[in-house]
N, C-alpha and C positions, 0 to 999 in steps of 0.2 A: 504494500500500500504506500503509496503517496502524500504525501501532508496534504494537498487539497481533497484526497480519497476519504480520509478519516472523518473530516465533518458532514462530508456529503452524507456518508453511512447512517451517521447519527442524527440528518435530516430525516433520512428515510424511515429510521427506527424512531423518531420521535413522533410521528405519523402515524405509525401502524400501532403503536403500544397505545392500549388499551387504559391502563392501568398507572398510577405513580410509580416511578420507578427511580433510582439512585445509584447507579453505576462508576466506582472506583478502577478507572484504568492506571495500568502501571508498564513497563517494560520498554520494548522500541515506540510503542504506537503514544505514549505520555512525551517521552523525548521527542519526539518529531512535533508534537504539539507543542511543545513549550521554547519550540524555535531551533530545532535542530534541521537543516535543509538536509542535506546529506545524507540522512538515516531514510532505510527504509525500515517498515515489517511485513513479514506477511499473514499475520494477523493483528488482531487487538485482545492484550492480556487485561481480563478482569481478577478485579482482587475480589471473588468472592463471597467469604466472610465477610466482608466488609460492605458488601454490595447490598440493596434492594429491591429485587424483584423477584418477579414469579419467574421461576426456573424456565417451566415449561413453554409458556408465553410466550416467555423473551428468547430460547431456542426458536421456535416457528416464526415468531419474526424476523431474526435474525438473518433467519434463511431468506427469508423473502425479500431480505433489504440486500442480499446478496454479500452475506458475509457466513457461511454457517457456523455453528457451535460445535468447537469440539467431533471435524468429520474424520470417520473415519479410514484410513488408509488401509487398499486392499491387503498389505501383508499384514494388518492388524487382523483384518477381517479370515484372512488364511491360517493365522496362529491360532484366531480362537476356535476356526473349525476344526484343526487339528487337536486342541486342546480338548474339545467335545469325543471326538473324536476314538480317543483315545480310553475314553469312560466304558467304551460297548463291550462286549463280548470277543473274546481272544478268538483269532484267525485260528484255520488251520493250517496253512503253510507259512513257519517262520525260519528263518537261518540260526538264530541260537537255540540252545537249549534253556540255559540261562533266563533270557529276553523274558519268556512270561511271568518266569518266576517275579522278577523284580515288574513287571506290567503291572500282575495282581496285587504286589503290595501297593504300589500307587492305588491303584484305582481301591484298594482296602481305605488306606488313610486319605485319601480327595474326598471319597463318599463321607468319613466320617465329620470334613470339614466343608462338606452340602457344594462339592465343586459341580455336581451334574445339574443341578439347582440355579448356579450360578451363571454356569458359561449360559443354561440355556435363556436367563435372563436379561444378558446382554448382547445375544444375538437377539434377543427380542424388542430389547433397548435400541438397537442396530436396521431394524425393519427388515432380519433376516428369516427365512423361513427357519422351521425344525429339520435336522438333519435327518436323514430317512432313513443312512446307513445304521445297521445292527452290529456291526461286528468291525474289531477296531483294521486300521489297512494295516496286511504284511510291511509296509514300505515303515511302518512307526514302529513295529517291535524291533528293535534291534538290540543287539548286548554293547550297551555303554560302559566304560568304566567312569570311575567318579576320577581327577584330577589327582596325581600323588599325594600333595595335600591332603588331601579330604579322605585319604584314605584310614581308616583305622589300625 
């Protein structure tokens, strides 16, 4: 964004917003406000906590004034399917022996800390469908070791 892109934004968003709102910016898009030419961003960092509005609202606005909230990027959106993914039911064709052993205990302790609950929350959050697959892909079991480190 541009130093004259930024106001415009906040033309269009003070338009469409329904509602009182009080929005604390900080980061590149504050400097560039407060007289730096030079700078870009490409976005505008809100200080949340500090802010007042309606979450939801001001996301759908936002988009519409042509800045979204928070998009997601497809390798995010590929990690979390993987990450789902990962929850189903054990393949039967895998290269290690190993591999499932340590699958199963993951997916023992994800479930205990509600992970199939989660990812599928924030694909939903994501305006992604439910994954259809059952059973996790051969291509994710594989035998990792942990880093020397981390070794016990």
């Amino acid at each position: 964004m541009e130093k004259n892109d930024i106001p415009a934004y906040f033309g269009r968003l003070d338009k469409e917003l329904t509602t009182p709102s009080v929005l604390y910016i900080h980061g590149n898009a504050a400097v560039i406000l407060s007289g730096a030419d030079e700078r870009t961003s490409l976005g505008i960092d809100l200080a949340g906590p500090y802010s007042s509005v309606n979450g939801a609202a001001f996301a759908e606005t936002s988009a519409a004034a042509g800045l979204p909230v928070n998009p997601a990027s497809e390798d995010e959106v590929k990690f979390l399917a993987d990450a789902a993914l990962l929850l189903f039911s054990l393949p039967e064709n895998y290269a290690s022996q190993r591999a499932p052993g340590r699958l199963a205990i993951f997916q023992a302790k994800s479930r205990a800390r509600v992970m199939p609950a989660f990812t599928r929350g924030v694909r939903g959050r994501l305006g992604r469908p439910a994954l259809a697959d059952t059973t996790v892909p051969a291509r994710l079991v594989r035998d990792i070791a942990p880093p020397p480190l981390a070794r016990r």
